[in-house]
N, C-alpha and C positions, 0 to 999 in steps of 0.2 A: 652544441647547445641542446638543453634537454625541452621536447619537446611535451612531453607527458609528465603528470606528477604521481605521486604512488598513491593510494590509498591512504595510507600512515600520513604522508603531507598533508594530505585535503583536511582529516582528521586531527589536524593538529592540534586545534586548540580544544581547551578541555569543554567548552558547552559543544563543539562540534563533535564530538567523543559520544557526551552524555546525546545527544540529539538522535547519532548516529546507534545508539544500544537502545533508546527506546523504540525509534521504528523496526530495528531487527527483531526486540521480544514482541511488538504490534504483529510483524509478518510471521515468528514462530508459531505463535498463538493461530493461524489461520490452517485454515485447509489447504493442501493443493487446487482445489477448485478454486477456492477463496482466494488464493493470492495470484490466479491466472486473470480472475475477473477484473482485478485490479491493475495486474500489468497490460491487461487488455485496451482495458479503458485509458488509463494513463499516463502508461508508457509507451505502446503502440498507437495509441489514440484511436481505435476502432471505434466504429459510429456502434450505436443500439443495433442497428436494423445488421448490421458485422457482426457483431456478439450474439447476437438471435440467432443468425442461420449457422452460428459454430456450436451453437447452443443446444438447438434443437427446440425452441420456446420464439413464444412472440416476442415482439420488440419492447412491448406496454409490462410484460413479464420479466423480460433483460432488466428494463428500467428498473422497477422496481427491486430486484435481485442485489441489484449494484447499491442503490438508495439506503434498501436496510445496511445492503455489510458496512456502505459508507457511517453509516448512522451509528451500528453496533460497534465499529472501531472509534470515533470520535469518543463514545463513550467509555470505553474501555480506556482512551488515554485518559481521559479527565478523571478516571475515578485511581487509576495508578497516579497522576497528580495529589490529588487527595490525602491521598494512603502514604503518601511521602517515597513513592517506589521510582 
């Protein structure tokens, strides 16, 4: 019995596809810093005051660091929504 699915499966259907190629050009589009800050937050789910001290920045500085990217990405999908991309 197969206990894992491939990648290709998960993706099978075509908005899972389309879903799956906007978040990758969202994470291209980013810095190496940019996309650590995010798998920081939430995918490891490190606290602020974690992300601070690997940061080298206060925690009130984290916040905010995370808030714009979160903000500058949100916008960048909506406006690829727009643009029909």
């Amino acid at each position: 019995m197969k206990d894992q699915i491939t990648q290709d499966e998960y993706f099978a259907g075509e908005e899972q596809r389309e879903e799956y190629r906007r978040f990758r050009d969202l994470m291209d589009g980013l810095s190496e810093e940019e996309r650590a800050l995010l798998y920081e937050k939430y995918v490891f789910r490190l606290s602020y005051a974690e992300m601070a001290e690997r940061h080298q920045c206060t925690e009130e500085a984290m916040r905010m660091r995370v808030y714009r990217l979160r903000k500058r990405s949100i916008q960048t999908v909506k406006t690829k929504q727009e643009d029909g991309i």
